[in-house]
N, C-alpha and C positions, 0 to 999 in steps of 0.2 A: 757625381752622385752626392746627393745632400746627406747630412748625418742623420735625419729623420727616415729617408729614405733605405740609407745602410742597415739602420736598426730593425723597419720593416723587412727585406729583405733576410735576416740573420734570423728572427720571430721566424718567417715563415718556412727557414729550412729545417726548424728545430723541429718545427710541428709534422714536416715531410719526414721527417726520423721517427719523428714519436707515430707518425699513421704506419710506418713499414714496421716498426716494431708489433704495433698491436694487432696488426694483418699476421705476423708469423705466430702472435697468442693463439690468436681465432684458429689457426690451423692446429695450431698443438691442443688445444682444448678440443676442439672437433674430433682429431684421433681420439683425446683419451674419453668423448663421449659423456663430458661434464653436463649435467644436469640443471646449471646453472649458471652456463652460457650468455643469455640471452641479457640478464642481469649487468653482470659483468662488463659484457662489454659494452651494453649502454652506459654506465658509470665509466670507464674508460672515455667513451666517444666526449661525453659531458663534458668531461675533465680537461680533452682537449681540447673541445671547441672554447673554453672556457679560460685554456690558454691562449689560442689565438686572438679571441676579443682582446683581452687584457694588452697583449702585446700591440695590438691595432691603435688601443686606446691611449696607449704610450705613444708610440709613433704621432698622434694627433688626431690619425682618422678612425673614421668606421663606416665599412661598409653595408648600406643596408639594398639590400636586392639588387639592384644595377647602378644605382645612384650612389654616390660618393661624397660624402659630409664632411666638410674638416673643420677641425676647431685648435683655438689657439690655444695650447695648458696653459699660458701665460695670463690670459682673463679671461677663456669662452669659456660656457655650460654646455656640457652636450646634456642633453635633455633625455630621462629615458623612457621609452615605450609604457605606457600605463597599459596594463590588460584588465579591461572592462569585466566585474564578476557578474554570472550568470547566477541570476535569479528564479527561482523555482515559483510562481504564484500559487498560494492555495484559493481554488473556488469555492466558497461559501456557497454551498446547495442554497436556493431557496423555494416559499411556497410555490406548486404551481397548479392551483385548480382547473381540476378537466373540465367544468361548466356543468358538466351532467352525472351525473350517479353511475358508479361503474359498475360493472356487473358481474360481484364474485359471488362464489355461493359459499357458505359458513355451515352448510346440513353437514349434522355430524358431530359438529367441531364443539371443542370445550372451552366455552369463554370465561375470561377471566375477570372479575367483578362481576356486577349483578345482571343478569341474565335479560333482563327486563328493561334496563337501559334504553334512555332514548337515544343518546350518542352511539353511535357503534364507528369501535379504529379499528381494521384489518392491516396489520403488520408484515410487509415483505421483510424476510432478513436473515441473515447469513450468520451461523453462529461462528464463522471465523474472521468478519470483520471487525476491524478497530472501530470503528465509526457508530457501527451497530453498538458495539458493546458500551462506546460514551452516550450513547443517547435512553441505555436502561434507567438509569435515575434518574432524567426527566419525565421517562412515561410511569415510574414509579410513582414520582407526586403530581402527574396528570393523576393518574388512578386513584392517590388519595383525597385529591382534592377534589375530584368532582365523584367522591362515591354513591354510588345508586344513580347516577346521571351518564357514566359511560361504563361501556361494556368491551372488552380487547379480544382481539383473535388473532392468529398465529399464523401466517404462510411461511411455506419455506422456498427461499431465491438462493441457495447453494454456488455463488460464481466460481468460476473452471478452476480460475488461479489459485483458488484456495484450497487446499490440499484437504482439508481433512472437515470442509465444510458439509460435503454431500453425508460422509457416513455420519458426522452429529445429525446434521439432520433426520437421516432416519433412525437413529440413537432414540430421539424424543416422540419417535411416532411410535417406536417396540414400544417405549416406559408409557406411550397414549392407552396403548390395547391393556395396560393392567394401572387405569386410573391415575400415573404419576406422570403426566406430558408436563405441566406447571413446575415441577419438582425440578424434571431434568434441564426443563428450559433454565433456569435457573441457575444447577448447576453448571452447565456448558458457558456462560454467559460470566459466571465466577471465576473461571481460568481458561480464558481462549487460549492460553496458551500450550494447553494439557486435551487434546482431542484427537490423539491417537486411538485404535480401538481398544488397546487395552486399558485407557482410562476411561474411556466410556462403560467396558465393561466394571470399571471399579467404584463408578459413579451407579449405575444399576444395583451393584452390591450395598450400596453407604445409604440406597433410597429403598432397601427393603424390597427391590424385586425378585419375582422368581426368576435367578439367574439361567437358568436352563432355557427358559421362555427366549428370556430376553438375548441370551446369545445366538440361540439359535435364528431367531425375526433377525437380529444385526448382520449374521454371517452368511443367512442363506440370502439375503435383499429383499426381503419380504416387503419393504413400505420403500424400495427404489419408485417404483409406480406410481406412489400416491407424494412422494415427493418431487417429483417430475412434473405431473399435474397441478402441483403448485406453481413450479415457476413457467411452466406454458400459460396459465392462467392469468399470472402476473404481467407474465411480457404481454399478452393480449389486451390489458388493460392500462399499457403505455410505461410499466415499470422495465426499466435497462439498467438499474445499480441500489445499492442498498446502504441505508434503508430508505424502505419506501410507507406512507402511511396514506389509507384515504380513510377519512373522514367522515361519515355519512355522505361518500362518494368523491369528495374532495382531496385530490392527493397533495399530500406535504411529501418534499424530499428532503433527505438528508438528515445528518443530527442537529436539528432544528433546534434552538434554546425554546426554552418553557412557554415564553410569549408569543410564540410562533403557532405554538399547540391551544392555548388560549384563547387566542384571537378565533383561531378556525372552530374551536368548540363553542363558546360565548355564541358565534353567530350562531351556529347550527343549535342551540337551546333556544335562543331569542326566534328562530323559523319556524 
């Protein structure tokens, strides 16, 4: 037997000692119903396996799956496994015009800028997405900059996963029935982060409603209905995420930068 060999051999009964040891842990810690088991003894297992490489790698070799590498310490490089890091892509939403004028109805609704407007955006959106809430101060200076030329309206698209998107939404259709839908949209939109009910009902309080009103429409679901209707409306009209905008029929997705909103408006004045 080689002196490479002997070494190997002496490595690997150490490591048979060190697995019966930490098999008699796993027992004792199981009686006593340790909580933090599972921990433990993968930092154990690590440790060892981490002694057997090392010792491998003394010896000369390493074994990887069935194949058997060896290399000289005297001048070879054992080369080590790169692991490739996994990239998350983000998809930049962009325009996607339907071709035809979609068909939502606004009776009812409180627009915001001038009523008269030739442009009209109908807004799907969720007042708990991050996405929605980056793309408020684009439609901010859409609205300033083309005032008396577009006019904005409100749909509400509530998605599942967002916990606390359904009841803002009907948050801002209670504050609609006593003239502050604008008010509230706003504030919801100021701290997604704060859209529990009891901050909705504190945001009611901070806009001067009558709170009795307003809790009772939030807590009995009084505008569940009409905010339902929205997003059946939406999804009908080819919206599946938010935000969503059309156009004088033209839908934009996503938080679109400024010239994205320009280009679709410009043309739709120039028609």
């Amino acid at each position: 037997m080689s002196e490479d060999e002997k070494h190997l051999h002496e490595h690997e009964q150490a490591f048979e000692d060190h697995e019966k040891a930490l098999y008699q842990h796993e027992k004792d810690m199981a009686g006593k119903g340790g909580g933090e088991k599972v921990v433990k003894v993968q930092g154990s297992t690590i440790l060892a396996i981490a002694f057997l490489v090392g010792a491998l790698i003394i010896s000369g070799a390493i074994l990887v799956g069935s194949n058997s590498i060896s290399a000289s310490l005297a001048g070879g490089v054992i080369a080590k496994p790169t692991i490739q890091p996994t990239v998350q892509a983000t998809v930049q939403p962009t325009a996607q015009p339907t071709g035809s004028a979609a068909q939502i109805s606004v009776a009812g609704m409180v627009a915001r800028g001038d009523a008269n407007a030739s442009v009209t955006i109908i807004e799907f959106s969720d007042y708990q997405c991050p996405y929605c809430g980056a793309v408020e101060p684009t439609i901010e200076k859409v609205m300033a900059d083309y005032a008396g030329k577009v006019k904005l309206y409100f749909k509400n698209f509530p998605l599942s996963f967002h916990e606390f998107a359904q009841k803002a939404s009907e948050a801002a259709e209670c504050a609609n029935d006593q003239g502050k839908f604008w008010e509230m949209h706003d504030k919801l939109f100021a701290d997604q982060g704060a859209l529990a009910v009891t901050d909705l009902k504190k945001y009611a309080k901070d806009l001067g409603l009558d709170t009795a009103k307003f809790n009772a429409c939030l807590d009995g679901g009084q505008k569940t209905a009409v905010v339902q209707a929205d997003f059946d409306e939406g999804s009908a009209n080819g919206v599946s995420g938010t935000p969503a905008f059309f156009i004088n029929g033209e839908l934009l997705v996503g938080a679109q930068p400024y010239s994205e909103f320009k280009t679709v408006i410009d043309a739709a004045l120039a028609g």
